[in-house]
C-alpha positions in Angstrom: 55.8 38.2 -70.5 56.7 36.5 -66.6 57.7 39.7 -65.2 54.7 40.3 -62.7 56.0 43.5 -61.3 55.2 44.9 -64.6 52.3 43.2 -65.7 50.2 44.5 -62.3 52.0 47.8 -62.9 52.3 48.9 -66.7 50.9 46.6 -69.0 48.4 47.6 -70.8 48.1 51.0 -69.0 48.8 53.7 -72.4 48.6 56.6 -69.6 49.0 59.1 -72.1 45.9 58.6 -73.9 43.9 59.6 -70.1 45.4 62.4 -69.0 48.8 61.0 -67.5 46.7 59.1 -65.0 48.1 56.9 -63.1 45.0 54.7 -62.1 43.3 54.3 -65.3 39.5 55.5 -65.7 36.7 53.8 -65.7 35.0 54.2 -68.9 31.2 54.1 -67.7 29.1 53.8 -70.9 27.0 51.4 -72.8 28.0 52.6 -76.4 30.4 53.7 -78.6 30.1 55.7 -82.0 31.5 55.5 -84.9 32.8 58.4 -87.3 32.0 56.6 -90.6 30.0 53.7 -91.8 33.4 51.3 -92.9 34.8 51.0 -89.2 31.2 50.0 -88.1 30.6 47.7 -90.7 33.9 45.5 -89.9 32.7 46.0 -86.4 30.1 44.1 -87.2 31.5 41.5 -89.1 34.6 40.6 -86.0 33.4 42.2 -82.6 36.3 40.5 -81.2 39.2 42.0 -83.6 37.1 45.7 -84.4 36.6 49.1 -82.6 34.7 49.4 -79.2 30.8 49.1 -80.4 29.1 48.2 -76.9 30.2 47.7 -73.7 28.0 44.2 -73.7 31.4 43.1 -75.6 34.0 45.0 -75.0 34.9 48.3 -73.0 38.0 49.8 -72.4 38.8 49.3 -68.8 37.9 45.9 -68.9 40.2 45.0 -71.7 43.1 46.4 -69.1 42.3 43.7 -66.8 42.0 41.1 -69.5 45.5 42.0 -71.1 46.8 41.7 -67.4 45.2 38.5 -66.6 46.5 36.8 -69.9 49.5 38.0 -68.8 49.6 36.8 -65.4 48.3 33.2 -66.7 50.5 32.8 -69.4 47.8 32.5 -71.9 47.2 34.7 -75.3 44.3 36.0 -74.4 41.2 36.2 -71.3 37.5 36.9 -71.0 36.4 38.5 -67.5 32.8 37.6 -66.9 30.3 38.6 -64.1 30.9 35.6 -62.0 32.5 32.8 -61.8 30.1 30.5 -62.1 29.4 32.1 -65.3 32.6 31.8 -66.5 32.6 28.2 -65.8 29.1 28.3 -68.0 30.6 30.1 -70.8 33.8 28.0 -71.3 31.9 24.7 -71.0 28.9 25.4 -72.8 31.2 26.3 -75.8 32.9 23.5 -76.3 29.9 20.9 -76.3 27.5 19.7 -78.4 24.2 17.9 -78.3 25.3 14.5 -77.5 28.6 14.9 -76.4 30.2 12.6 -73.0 32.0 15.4 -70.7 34.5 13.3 -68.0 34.5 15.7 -64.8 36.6 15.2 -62.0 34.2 13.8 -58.6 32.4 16.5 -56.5 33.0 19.7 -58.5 32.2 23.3 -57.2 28.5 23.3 -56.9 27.9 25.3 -60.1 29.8 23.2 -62.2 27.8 20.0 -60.9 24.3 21.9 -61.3 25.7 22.4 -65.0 26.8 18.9 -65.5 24.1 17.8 -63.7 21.0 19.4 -64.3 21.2 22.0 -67.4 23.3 19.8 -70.0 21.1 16.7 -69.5 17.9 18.6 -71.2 20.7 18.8 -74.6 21.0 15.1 -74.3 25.3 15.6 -72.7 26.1 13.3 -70.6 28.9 13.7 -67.7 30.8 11.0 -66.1 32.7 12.1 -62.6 36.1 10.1 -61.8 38.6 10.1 -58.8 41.0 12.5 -60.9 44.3 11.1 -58.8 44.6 8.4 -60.9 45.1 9.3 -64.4 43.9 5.5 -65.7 40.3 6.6 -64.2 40.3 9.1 -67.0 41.2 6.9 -69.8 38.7 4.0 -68.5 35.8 6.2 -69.0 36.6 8.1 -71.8 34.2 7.7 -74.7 33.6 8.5 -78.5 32.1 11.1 -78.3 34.0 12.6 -75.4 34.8 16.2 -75.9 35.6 18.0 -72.8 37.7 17.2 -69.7 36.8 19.3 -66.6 39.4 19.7 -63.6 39.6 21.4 -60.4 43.3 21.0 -59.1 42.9 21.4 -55.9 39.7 21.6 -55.4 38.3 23.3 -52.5 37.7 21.0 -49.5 40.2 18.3 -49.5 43.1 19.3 -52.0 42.7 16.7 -54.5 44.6 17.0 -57.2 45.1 15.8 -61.0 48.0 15.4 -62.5 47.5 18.2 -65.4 50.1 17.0 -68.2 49.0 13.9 -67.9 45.4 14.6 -68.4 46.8 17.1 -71.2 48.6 14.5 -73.1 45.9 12.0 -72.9 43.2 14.6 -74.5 45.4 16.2 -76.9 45.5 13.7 -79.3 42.0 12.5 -79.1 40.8 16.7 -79.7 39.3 16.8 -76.0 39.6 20.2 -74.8 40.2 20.5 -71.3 39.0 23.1 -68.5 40.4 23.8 -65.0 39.0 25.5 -62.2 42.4 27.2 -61.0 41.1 29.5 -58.3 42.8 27.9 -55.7 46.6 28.7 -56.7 45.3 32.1 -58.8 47.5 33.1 -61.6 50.8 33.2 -59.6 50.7 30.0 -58.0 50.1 27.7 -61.0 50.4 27.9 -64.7 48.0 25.4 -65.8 48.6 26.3 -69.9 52.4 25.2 -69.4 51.6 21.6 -68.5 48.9 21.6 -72.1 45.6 22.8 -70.2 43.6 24.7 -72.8 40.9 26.9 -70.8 41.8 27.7 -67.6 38.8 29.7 -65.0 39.1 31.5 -62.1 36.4 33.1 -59.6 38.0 36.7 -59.5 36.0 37.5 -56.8 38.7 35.5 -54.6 42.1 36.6 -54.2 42.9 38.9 -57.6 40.1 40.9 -56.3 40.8 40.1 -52.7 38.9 42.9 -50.8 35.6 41.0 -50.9 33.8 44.0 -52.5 33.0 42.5 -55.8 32.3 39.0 -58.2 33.5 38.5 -61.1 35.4 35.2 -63.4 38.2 34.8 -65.5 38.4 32.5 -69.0 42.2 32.4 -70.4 43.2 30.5 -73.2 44.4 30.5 -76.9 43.2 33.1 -79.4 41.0 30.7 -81.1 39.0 29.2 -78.0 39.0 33.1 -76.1 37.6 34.5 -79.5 34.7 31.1 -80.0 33.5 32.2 -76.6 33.6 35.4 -76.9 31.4 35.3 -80.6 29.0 33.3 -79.1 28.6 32.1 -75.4 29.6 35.5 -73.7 27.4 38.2 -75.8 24.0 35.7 -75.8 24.2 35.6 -72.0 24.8 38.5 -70.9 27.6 38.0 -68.5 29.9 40.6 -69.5 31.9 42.3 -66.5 31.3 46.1 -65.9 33.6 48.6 -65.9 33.6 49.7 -63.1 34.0 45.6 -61.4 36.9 45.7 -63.9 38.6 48.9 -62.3 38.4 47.4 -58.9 40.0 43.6 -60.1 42.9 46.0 -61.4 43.0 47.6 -57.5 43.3 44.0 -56.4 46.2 42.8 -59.1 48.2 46.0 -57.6 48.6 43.8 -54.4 48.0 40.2 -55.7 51.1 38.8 -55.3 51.9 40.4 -52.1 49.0 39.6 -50.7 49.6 36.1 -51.2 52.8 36.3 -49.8 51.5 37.1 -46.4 48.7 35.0 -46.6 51.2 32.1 -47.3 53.6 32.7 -44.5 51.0 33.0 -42.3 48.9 29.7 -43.1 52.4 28.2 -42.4 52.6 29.2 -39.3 48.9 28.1 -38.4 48.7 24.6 -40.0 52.0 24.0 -37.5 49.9 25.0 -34.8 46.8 23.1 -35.9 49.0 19.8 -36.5 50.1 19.3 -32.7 46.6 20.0 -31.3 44.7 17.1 -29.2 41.1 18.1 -30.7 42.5 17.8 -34.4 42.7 14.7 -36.1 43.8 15.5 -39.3 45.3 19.0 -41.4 44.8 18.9 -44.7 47.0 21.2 -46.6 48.7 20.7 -49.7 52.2 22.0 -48.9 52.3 19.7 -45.8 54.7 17.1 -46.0 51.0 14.8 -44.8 49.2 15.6 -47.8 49.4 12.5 -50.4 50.0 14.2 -53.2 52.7 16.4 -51.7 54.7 15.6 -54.4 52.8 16.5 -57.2 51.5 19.8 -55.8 55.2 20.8 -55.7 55.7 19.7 -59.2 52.5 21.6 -60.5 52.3 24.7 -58.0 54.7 27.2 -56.6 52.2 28.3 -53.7 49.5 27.1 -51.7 48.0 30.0 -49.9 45.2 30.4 -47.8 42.9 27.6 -47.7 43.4 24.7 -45.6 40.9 22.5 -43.9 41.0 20.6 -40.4 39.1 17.3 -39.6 38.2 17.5 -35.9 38.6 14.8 -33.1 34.9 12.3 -33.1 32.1 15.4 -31.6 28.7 16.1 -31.8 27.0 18.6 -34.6 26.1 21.0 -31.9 29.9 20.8 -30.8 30.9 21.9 -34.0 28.5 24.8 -34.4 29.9 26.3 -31.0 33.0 25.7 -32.1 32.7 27.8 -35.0 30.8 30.8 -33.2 32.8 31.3 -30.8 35.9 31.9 -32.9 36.1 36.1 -32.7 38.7 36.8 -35.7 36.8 34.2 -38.3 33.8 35.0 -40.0 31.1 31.9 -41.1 31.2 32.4 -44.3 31.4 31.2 -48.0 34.3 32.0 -50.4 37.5 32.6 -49.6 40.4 35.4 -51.0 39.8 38.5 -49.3 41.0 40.2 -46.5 39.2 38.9 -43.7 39.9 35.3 -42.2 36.7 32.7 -42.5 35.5 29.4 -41.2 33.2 27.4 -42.7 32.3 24.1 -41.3 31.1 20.8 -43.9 28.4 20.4 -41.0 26.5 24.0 -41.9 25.3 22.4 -45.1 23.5 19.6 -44.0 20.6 19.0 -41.3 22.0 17.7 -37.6 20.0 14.4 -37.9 22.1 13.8 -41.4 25.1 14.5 -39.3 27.1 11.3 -38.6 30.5 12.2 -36.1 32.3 9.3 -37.3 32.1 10.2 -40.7 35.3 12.2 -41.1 34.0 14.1 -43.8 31.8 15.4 -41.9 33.7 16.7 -39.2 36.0 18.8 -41.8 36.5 22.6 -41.6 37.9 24.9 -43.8 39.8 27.6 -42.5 40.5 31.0 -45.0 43.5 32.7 -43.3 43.2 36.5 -44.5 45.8 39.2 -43.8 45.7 38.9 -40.0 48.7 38.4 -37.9 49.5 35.2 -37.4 49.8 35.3 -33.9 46.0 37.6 -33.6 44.4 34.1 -35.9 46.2 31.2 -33.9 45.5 32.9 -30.7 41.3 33.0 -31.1 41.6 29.2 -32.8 43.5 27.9 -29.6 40.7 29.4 -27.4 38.2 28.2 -29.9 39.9 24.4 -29.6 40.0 24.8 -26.2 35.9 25.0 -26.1 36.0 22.0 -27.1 
């Protein structure tokens, strides 16, 4: 199912079992019963497969979403958790084992790393982090007893990517299961599962919710993987989504693709403005004809969107920090998806005597472009620039 016009629309929506409604209800309770003691005993025995028991595992509403989200990743089934972060928690923490080597691409989302980092060590799971443009890094560091490959393609700062069949057909045959972070692209602008990915995660809370009014993850996958986390990882933490969280993600796939249209004409029309600027040294954006992997991206993504990030000319911390305030049509802030355009500078995470101005790295800031005109956003940025 690739039509997406009727995946947002009418799948999974049986409006005649709720009244011929045409947003479908949110079905706010904890617990279901039962009319005889059969159906709850196989309920027991396969939460996954049974009836409705508890809203913990399953609900309703939020198996609308899930049946759309498959849909819209090309998977067989998906798992909507509270967060992303937990999503990422889930997935990874149910496909290791005490003793396992997990190869993760360098610099992950900070979640991930504090997972690989400081949570799987106490099990005795080791994690090695690799430059994932090269696929060789991979295979120089893989192990025994490694078991997962983690990817984030792009990540979120500078675009790097990994070259996902690649990394598919090297872990395939050695049983590796691999995991990417796809909340850059979200499900319409790349298909991770085509190119051999098995688990692919997205932080909801970005653009399919993309109203920045509530958090939530996504898990797709195969049958078999969705149903191991499911039995296991998702019902012994806790981080089931809510109905209600899973009627508003529904409200955001309505506009999804839409959305990202406009978003992605306008970034266009922004990173041209932002290329020919004296106080810019560098745009990085993964569309550009610049960017490294140009190529790639085109291969593995149909879209780019709304994130890009700009290096700045050599200038001082405080420099960067007026910069950034005086912009009137960006908020400073985390995250990214929603409506409203953000800024959020590499220099607001460390202290000012850390800061070093001819570090590039340091001088990088990420731009979200929201729903703005293009035009209303380039307007405040070439004042901002200007400051400078």
């Amino acid at each position: 199912m690739d039509n997406i016009s009727f995946i947002i629309n009418q799948l999974a929506e049986d409006r005649e079992q709720y009244f011929n409604a045409v947003a479908p209800p949110i079905i706010q309770t904890s617990n279901f019963a039962f009319k005889d003691f059969k159906s709850l005993r196989e309920t027991f025995e396969d939460e996954f497969s049974g009836e409705y028991i508890y809203t913990k595992s399953k609900n309703p509403t939020v198996d609308i979403l899930r049946k759309k989200l498959a849909a819209l990743q090309g998977s067989e089934d998906a798992l909507v958790t509270n967060s992303g972060s937990s999503a990422i928690f889930c997935s990874i923490l149910a496909n290791v084992k005490a003793g396992d080597h997990i190869i993760s691409v360098a610099k992950p989302y900070s979640w991930a790393a504090k997972m690989l980092e400081v949570v799987l060590p106490r099990f005795n799971i080791t994690h090695t982090y690799v430059d994932g443009r090269d696929i060789q890094n991979f295979v120089d560091v893989c192990r025994s007893n490694t078991t997962l490959i983690y990817l984030e393609s792009p990540n979120s700062w500078d675009f790097q990517l990994q070259d996902l069949q690649a990394v598919a057909d090297f872990a395939k045959p050695k049983n590796i299961t691999t995991i990417i972070d796809n909340s850059y692209c979200s499900p319409i602008y790349q298909k991770p599962h085509e190119f051999g990915i098995d688990l692919c995660l997205h932080s909801a809370t970005k653009y399919i919710a993309g109203h920045s009014d509530t958090v939530a993850g996504v898990i797709t996958g195969s049958k078999a993987l969705i149903k191991k986390i499911f039995d296991s990882e998702l019902s012994n933490s806790g981080t089931s989504l809510s109905p209600f969280n899973a009627w508003l993600l529904i409200r955001g796939l309505r506009t999804l693709e839409i959305r990202l249209q406009r978003i992605s004409k306008t970034t266009l029309r922004v990173v041209d403005f932002l290329k020919n600027h004296p106080k810019i040294e560098q745009v990085i954006f993964p569309f550009d004809e610049s960017f490294p992997q140009i190529e790639l991206a085109k291969k593995q993504m149909t879209g780019a969107c709304g994130l890009l990030t700009i290096v700045l000319q050599p200038i001082d911390y405080q420099c960067i920090e007026v910069f950034a305030l005086s912009l009137k049509n960006f908020l400073l802030a985390v995250s990214w998806g929603g409506h409203e355009s953000l800024i959020m500078p590499k220099a607001a995470g460390m202290k000012p005597e850390d800061y070093d101005k001819n570090n590039p790295e340091h001088r990088m800031v990420r731009l979200y472009i929201g729903l703005e005109d293009a035009d209303f956003l380039i307007d405040d940025l070439g004042a901002g620039l200007e400051i400078l």
